[in-house]
N, C-alpha and C positions, 0 to 999 in steps of 0.2 A: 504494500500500500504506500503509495508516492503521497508524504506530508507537504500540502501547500502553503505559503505563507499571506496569512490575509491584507489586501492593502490596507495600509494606515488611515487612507483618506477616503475609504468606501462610503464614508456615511455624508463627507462631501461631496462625492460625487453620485453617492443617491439624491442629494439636491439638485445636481442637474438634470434629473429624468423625473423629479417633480415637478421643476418648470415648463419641461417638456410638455404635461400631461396635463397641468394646472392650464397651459395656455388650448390645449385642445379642449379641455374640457367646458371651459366656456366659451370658444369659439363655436360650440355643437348647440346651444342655445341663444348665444348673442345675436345671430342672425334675423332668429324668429322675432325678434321684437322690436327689429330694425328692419323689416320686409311695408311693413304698412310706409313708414317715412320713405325708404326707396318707393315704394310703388308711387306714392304721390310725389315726387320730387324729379324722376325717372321715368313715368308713365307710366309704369310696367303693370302688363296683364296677370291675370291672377293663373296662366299659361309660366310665363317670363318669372313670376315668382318660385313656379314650381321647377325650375328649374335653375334659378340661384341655390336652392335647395339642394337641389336633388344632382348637377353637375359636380357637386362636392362629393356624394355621397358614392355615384356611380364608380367614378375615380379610386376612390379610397377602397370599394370593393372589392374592385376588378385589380390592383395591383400590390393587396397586403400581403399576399403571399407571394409572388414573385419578391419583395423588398425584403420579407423575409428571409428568402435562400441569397439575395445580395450581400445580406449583410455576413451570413454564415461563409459567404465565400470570398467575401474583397476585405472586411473587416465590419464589425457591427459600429465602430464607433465613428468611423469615418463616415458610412450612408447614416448614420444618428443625425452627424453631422451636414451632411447633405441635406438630409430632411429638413433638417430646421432651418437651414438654407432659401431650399425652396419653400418651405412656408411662408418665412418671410418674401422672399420674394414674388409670394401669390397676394402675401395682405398691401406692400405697397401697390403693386398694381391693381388691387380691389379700390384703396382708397385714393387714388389718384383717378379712378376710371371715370369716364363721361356718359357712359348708355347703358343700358341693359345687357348687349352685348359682350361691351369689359368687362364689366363684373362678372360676368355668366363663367368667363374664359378664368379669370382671377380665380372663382372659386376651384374652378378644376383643376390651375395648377394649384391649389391650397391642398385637393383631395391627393395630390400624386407626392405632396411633403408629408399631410399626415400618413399616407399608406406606409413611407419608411420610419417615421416614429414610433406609429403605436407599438410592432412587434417587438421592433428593434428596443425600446425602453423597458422591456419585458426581460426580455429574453437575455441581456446585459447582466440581468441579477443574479442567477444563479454561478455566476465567473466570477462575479463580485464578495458575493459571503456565504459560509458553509450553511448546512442543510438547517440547525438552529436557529439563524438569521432570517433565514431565505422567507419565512412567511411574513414578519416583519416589516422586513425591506418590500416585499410586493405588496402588504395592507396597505404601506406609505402611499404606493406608489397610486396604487388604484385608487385610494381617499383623494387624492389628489384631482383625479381624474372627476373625480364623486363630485367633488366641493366647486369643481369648476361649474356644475349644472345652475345650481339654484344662481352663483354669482355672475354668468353670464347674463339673465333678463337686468338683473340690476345696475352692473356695468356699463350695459350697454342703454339703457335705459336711461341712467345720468348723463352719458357721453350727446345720447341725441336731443335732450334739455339743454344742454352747453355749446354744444358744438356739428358740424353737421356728419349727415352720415357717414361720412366714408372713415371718423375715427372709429368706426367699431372693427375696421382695417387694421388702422393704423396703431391700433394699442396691441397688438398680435407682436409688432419690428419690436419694442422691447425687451419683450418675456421670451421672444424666440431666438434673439440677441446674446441675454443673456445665459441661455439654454446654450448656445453655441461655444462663447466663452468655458462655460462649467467644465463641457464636452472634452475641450481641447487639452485642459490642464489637469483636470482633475478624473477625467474616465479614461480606465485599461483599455488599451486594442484586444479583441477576443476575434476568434473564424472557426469556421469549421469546413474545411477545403473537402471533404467528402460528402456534403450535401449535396443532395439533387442540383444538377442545373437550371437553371430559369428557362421554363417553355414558353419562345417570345407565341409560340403560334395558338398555346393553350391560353395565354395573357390575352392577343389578342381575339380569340374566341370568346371570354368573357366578356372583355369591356364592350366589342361591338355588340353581342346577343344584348348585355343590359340595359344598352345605349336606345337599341332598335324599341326595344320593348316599351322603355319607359317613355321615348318619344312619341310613340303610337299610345301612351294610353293618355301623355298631357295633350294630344292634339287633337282626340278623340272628340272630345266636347264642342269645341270650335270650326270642325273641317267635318265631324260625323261618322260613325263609325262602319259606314259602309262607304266612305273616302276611298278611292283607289291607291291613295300613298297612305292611309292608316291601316288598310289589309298587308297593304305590302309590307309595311316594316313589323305587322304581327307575324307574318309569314318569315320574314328576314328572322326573326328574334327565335321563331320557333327553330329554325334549320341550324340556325348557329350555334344555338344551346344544345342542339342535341349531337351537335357534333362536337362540343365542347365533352359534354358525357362520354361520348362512344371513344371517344380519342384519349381519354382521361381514364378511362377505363382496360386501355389497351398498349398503356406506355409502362414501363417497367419501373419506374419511380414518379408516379403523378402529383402535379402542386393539388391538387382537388381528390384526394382518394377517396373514390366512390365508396368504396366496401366496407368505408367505414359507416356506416347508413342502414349495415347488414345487423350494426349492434342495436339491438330494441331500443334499449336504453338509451345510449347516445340518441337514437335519430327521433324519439318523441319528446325528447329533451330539446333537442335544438328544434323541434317543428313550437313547441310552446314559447321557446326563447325568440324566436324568425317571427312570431305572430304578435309576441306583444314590444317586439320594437314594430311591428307593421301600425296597430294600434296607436302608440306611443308617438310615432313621427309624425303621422297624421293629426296626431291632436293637438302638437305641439306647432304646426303649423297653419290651422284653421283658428285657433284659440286667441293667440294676439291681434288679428285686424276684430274680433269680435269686440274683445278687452279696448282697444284703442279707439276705434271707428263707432263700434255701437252703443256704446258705453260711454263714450267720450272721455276716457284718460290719457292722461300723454305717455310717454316712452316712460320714463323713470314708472311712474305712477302703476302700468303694464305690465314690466317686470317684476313689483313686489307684489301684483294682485296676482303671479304664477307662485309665490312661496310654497300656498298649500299644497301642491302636490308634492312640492322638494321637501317640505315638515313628513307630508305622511311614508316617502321615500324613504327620508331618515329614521324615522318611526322602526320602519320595515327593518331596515338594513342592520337594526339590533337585536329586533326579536327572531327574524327571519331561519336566520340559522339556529338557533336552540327550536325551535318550532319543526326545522327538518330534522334536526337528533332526534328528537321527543317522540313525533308523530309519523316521520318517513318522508322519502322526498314526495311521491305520491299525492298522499293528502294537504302536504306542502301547495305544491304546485299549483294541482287542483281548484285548492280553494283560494290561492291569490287568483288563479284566472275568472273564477266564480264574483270573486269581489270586483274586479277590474269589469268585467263585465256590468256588473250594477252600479257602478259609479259610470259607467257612459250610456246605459239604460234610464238612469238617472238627469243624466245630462243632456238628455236627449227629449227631455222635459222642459228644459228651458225655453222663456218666451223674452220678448223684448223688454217686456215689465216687468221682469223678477230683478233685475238690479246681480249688484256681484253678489250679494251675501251666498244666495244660494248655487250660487256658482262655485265657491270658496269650500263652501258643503263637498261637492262630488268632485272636485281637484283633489281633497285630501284623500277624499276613500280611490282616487284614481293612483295616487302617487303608493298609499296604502296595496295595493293589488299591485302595483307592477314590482314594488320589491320585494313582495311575496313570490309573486310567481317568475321573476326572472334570475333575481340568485341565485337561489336551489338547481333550479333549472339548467344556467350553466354549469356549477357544481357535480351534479349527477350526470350531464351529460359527459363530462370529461371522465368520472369518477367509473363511468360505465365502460372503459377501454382498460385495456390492458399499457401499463405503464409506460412501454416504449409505442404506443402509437399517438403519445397525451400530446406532443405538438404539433404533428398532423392532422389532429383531430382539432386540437383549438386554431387552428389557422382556417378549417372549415366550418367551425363556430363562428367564427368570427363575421370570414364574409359571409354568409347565409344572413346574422342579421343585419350585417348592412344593407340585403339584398331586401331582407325585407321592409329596412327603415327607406330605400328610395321608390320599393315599388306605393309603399304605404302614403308617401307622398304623394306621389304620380295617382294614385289611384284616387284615395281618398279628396284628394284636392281639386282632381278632372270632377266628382260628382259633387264636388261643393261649387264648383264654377259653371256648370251645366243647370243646380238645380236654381242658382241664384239668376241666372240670366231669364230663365222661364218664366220666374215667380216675379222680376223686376216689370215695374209699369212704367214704362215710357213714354207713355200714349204727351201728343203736345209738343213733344220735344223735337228739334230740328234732329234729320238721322245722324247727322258725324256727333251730336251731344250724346244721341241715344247710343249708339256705339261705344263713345267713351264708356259712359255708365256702367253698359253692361263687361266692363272690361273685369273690375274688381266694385267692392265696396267702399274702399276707399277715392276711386277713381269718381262712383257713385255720390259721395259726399262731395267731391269737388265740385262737379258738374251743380250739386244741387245748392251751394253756396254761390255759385256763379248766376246763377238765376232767379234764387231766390226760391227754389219751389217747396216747399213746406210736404207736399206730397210726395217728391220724389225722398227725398228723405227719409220718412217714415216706411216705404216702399223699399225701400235699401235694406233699413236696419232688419224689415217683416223680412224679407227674403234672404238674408243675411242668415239670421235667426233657425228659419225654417232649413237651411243650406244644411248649416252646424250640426243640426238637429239629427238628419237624417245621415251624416256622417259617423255620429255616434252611435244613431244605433245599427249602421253597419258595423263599426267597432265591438259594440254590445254581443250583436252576431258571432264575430268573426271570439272574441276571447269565450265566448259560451261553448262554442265549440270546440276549442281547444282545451277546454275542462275537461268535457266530457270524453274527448279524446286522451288525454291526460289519466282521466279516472279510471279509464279501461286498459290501458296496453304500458302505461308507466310500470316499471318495476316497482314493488311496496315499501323494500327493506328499507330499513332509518340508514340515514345518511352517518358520514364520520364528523367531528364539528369542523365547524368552517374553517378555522385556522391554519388548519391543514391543506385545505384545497387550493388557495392560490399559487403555493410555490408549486405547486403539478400545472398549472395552466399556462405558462408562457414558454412553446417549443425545448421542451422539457429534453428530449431526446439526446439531440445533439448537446446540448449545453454540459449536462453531467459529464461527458469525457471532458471536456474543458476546464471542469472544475477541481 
């Protein structure tokens, strides 16, 4: 047995892969509550929203695992370092951009910096401190990630009281700044030169299949889903992804190992974890022009009327794991996707005139449900492999739910923008206002301050309302089923406590020879 000597300054340079993760973390919700100010400032359609969104997220899907075997093979600290690089260099060109278009591109290269962070600040740890440390150092790390959710609406909420949009850009160049500095001085080179090689052809079968898909379901609304370019690129999305499969399925070291899909456990585990970021994205994206625009509060004001669901989050993320020792991951899961479901059954109740209170009401039991049912859920999923497939297996956790948190935008958001346009009365108005109008709801307030119309207004906020509505209780749907899918084919046995399970979750494999 080869005795390693621990670095002296690990717990320095675990601060640099907190800032790493502190700054994604609220980058993954700062946007949402800076989407209503771009859309009126920018014009942008409640299309063009969905895809400031969601070209982040495609990105970061389709290339977390390729960034991953990068790092294992060039050095992990170096593309760490690249990452933050490019992150930065995605947020100046976010806040510098003039259209809808910059930004759009700005966020995609933000998705192809975070795709080399996230694994990479993972995966770093176990090279860093012995197997003792190792949970530790990963709670940090993940907390990190944690704490950036709720402080993103808030941050950026201030930033667009103060100043204009593009700083919710520009406050990313510091923290990823100083991520780079840490990087340089303070974090070990680690590789692992016999990892699989990076399949540019398996890379680019993802990104386009995702690409094709989620464009075909934002365009849907607008062009109509018997479009001759919205069949084609469902048809494109269909061919591509299955050749992503068939090819993935047939290579001797795949980035995507299908077979792991073959274990019970893992794959109802990740179908419940894929569903409630599907969920989750979507709500988190319809929620602030409601908060801002229907409601009438500003950016700052927006961001703290999201706390409740990061209180019942935090709630969760304490009892949650003693709840899967006690009771099993099963009934765990289960029943957070039970709750999740009736906080958007709930919410799906809301009318124009209920005010926040009761909105504040089913945020918390919403934030209550997701960390019930998505911790466990990763946990058990990983928990369900045999040891050495545990970083193959979380790098297909991973993108699965990012896959799910873009389709969940694209989807969810196409039937918010379709049912709002229907339900909108435009009746009086010249066509290029009514076009405006039916663009977004924010787009809808402008027009109707422009004119003066008291009706269009009210007509906004009605259809606005009724939009939201019916997107929750597709959510409602869509987590109720995953219950009862959950409660039948989940494994029962109680889970190990949590503690334990993060240091298995980041490309766990390769890293142990290194350490």
């Amino acid at each position: 047995m080869v005795t390693t000597t621990l670095n002296p300054r690990r717990w320095w340079a675990l601060g640099a892969l907190v800032a790493s993760m502190l700054t994604l973390g609220f980058d993954t919700t700062i946007l949402n509550v800076a989407l209503p100010t771009m859309a009126a400032d920018l014009g942008a359609s409640t299309g063009q929203q969905q895809w400031m969104a969601d070209a982040y997220v495609i990105v970061f899907a389709a290339l977390m695992l390729p960034a991953g075997l990068l790092g294992d093979r060039f050095g992990r600290r170096r593309m760490l370092i690249a990452g933050l690089g490019v992150f930065l260099a995605g947020s100046l060109l976010g806040a510098l951009a003039g259209d809808v278009n910059q930004v759009i591109a700005a966020r995609a290269l933000m998705g192809v910096g975070a795709a080399l962070i996230t694994p990479l600040a993972l995966s770093v740890l176990p090279t860093m401190f012995d197997t003792d440390e190792q949970p530790k150092a990963t709670a940090i790390v993940t907390a990190a990630s944690a704490l950036g959710l709720p402080l993103g609406p808030i941050i950026g909420g201030w930033l667009l009281n103060n100043f204009w949009w593009g700083s919710v850009f520009l406050v990313n160049v510091p923290m990823a700044a100083i991520g780079i500095v840490a990087c340089v001085f303070l974090l070990p080179e680690t590789r692992d030169p016999a990892s699989p090689k990076v399949d540019s052809l398996s890379t680019a079968l993802t990104a386009t299949g995702l690409g094709a898909l989620v464009y075909a379901i934002i365009e849907a609304p607008t062009r109509g889903w018997g479009d001759p370019l919205v069949l084609g690129m469902l048809a494109a999305a269909v061919v591509l992804i299955a050749a992503l499969v068939v090819r993935e399925r047939r290579v001797e070291r795949p980035m995507l190992d299908m077979t792991l899909l073959a274990h019970r456990g893992f794959l109802f585990n990740t179908i419940a974890a894929t569903l409630v970021m599907f969920v989750l994205s979507g709500l988190l994206f319809v929620l602030p022009p409601y908060l801002q625009a229907v409601l009438g509060n500003d950016a700052l004001g927006t961001g703290v009327r999201l706390l409740p669901m990061m209180g019942g989050l935090l709630i969760a993320s304490r009892t949650a794991p003693q709840a899967a020792v006690r009771f099993g991951g099963r009934a765990t899961v289960s029943a957070g996707l039970v709750v999740l479901a009736f906080a958007a059954f709930l919410g799906s109740r809301t009318s124009v005139d209920y005010g926040y209170g009761y909105t504040a009401l089913w945020l918390s039991v919403t934030g209550l449900g997701f960390g019930f049912a998505l911790m466990p859920a990763m946990g058990n999923a990983l928990g369900a492999l045999p040891r050495d497939r545990a970083g193959s297996g979380s790098g297909l956790l991973m993108t699965l739910r990012q896959v799910g948190g873009a389709i969940g935008i694209a989807l969810l958001g196409s039937l918010l923008s379709s049912t709002f346009q229907d339900r909108l009365d435009v009746t009086g108005l010249p066509a290029q206002a009514a076009d405006t109008a039916g663009e977004s709801v924010v787009a809808a307030h402008l027009v109707a301050e422009k004119t003066g119309s008291a009706d269009l207004l009210a007509s906004a906020n009605s259809a606005y309302v009724h939009g939201m509505g019916l997107v929750l209780l597709v959510c409602g749907v869509a987590a109720l089923v995953s219950a009862l899918l959950s409660a039948a084919f989940l494994p029962g046995g109680r889970t190990a406590p949590a503690a334990a399970t993060p240091a298995e979750t980041p490309e766990m494999a390769a890293e142990q020879a290194d350490a």
